[in-house]
Biotite code that builds the C-alpha atoms (Angstrom):
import biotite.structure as struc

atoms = struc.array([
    struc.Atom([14.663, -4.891, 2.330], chain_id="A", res_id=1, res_name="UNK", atom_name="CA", element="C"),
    struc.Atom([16.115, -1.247, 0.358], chain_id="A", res_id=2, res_name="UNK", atom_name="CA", element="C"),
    struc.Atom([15.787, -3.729, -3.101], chain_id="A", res_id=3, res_name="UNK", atom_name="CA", element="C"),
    struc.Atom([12.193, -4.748, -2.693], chain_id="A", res_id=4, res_name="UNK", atom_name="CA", element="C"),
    struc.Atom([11.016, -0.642, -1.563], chain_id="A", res_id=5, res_name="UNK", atom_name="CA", element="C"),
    struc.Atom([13.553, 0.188, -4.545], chain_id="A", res_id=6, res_name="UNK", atom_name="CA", element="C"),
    struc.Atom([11.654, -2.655, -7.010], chain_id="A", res_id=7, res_name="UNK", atom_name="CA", element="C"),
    struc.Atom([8.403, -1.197, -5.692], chain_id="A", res_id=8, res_name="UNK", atom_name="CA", element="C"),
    struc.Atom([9.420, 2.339, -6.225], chain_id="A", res_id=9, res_name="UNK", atom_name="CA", element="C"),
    struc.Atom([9.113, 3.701, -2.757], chain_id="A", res_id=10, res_name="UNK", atom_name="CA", element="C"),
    struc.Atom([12.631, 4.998, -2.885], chain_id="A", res_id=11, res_name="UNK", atom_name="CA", element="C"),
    struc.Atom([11.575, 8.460, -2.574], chain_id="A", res_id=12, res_name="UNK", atom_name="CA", element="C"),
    struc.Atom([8.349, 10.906, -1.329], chain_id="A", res_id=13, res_name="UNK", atom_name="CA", element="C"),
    struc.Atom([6.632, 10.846, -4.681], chain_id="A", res_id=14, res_name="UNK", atom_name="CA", element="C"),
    struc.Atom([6.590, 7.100, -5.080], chain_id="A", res_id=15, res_name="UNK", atom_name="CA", element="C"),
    struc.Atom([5.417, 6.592, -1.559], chain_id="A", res_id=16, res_name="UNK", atom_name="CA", element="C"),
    struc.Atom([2.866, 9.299, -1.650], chain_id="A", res_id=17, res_name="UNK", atom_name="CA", element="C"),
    struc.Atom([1.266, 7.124, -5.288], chain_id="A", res_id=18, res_name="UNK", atom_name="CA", element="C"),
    struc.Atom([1.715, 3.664, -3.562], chain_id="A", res_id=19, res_name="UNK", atom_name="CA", element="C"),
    struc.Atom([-0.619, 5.339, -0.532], chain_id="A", res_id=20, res_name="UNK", atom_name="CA", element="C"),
    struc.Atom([-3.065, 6.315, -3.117], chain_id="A", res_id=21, res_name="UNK", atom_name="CA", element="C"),
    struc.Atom([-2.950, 2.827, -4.305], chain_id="A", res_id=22, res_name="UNK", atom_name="CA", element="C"),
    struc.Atom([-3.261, 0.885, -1.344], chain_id="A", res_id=23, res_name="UNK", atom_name="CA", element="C"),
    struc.Atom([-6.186, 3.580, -0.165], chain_id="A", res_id=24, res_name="UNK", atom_name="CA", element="C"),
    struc.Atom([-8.047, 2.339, -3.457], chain_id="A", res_id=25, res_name="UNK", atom_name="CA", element="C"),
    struc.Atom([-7.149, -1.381, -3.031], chain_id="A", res_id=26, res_name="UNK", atom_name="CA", element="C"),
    struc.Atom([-8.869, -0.892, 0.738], chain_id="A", res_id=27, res_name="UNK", atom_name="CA", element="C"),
    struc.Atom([-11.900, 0.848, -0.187], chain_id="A", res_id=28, res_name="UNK", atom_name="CA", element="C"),
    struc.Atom([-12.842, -1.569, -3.846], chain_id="A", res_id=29, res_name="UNK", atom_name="CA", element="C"),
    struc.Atom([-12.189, -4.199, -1.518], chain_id="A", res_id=30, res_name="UNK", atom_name="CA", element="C"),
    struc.Atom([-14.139, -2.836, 1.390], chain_id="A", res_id=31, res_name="UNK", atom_name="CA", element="C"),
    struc.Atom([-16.929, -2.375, -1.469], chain_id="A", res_id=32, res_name="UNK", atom_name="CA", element="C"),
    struc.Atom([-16.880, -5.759, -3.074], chain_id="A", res_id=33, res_name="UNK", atom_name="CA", element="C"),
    struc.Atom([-16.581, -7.745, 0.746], chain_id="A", res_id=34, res_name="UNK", atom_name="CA", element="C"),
    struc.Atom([-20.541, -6.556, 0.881], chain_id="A", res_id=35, res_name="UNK", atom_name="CA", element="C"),
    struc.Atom([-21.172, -8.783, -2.255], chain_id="A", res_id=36, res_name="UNK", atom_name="CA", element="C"),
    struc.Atom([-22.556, -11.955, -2.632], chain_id="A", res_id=37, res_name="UNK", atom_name="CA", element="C"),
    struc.Atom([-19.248, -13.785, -2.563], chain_id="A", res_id=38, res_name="UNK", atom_name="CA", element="C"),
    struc.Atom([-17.226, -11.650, 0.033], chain_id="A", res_id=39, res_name="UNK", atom_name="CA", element="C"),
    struc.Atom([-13.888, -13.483, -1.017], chain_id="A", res_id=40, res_name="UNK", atom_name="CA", element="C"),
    struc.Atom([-12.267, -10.738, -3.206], chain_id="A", res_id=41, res_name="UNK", atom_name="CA", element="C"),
    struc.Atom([-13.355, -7.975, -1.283], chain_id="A", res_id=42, res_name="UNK", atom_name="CA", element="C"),
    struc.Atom([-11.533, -9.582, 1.612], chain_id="A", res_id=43, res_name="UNK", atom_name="CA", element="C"),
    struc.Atom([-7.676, -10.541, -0.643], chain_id="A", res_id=44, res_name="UNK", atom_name="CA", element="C"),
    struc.Atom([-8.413, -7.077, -2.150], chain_id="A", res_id=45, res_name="UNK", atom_name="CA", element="C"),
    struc.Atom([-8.608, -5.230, 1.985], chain_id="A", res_id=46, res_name="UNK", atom_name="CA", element="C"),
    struc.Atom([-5.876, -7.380, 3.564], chain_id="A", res_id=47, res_name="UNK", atom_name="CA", element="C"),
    struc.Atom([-3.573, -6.246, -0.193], chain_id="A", res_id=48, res_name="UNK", atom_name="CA", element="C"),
    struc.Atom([-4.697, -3.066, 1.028], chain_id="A", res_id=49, res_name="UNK", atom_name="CA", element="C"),
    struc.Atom([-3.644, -2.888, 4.414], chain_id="A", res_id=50, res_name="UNK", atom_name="CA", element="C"),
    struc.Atom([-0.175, -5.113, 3.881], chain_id="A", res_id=51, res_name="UNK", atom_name="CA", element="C"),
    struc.Atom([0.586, -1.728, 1.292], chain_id="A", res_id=52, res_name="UNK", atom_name="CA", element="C"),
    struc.Atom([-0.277, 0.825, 3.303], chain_id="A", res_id=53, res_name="UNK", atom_name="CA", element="C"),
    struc.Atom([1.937, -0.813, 5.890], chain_id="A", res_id=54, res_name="UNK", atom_name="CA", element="C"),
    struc.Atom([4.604, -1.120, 3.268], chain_id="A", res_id=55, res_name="UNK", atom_name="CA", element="C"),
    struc.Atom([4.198, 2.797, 2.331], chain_id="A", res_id=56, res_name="UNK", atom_name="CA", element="C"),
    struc.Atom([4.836, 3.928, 5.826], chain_id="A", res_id=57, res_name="UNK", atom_name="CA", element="C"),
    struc.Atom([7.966, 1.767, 6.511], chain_id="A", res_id=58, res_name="UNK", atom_name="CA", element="C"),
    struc.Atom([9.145, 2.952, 3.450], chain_id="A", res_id=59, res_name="UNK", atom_name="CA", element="C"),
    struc.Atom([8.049, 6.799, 3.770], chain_id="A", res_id=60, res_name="UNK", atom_name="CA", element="C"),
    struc.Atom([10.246, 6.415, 7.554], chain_id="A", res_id=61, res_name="UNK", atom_name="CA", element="C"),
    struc.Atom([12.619, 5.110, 5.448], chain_id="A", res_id=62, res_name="UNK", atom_name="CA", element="C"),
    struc.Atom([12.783, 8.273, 2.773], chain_id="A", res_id=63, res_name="UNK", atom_name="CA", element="C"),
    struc.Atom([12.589, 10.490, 6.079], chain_id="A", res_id=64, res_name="UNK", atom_name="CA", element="C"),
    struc.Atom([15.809, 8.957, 8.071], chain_id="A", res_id=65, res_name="UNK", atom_name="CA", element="C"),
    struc.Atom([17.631, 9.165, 4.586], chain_id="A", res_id=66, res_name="UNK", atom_name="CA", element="C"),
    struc.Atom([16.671, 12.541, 3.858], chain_id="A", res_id=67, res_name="UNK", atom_name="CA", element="C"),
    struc.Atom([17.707, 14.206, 7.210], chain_id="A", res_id=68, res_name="UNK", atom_name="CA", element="C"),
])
């Protein structure tokens, strides 16, 4: 699990705090776009979303526990 937060460059506070921004933008286009027409996209683009803000926080406990 340490190679895919290091490919994704959580590996330290900075990276995390960039893949929350991210994810937060991810969750709100696709919040935004699942009021369409064709609520498809906006629903991939909220569940990507919520699987990276997950991601973030393991990986910001992670930084943390290494850090102290």
């Amino acid at each position: 699990m340490a190679g895919m937060f290091s490919a994704l460059g959580l590996t330290t506070m900075r990276g995390c705090v960039i893949g929350w921004v991210i994810s937060a933008v991810l969750l709100v286009a696709g919040l935004v776009f699942t009021f369409t027409p064709n609520p498809v996209p906006g629903i991939v683009l909220f569940a990507v979303g919520v699987v990276g803000i997950v991601l973030v926080t393991l990986a910001v406990l992670r930084v943390r526990k290494q850090t102290s």
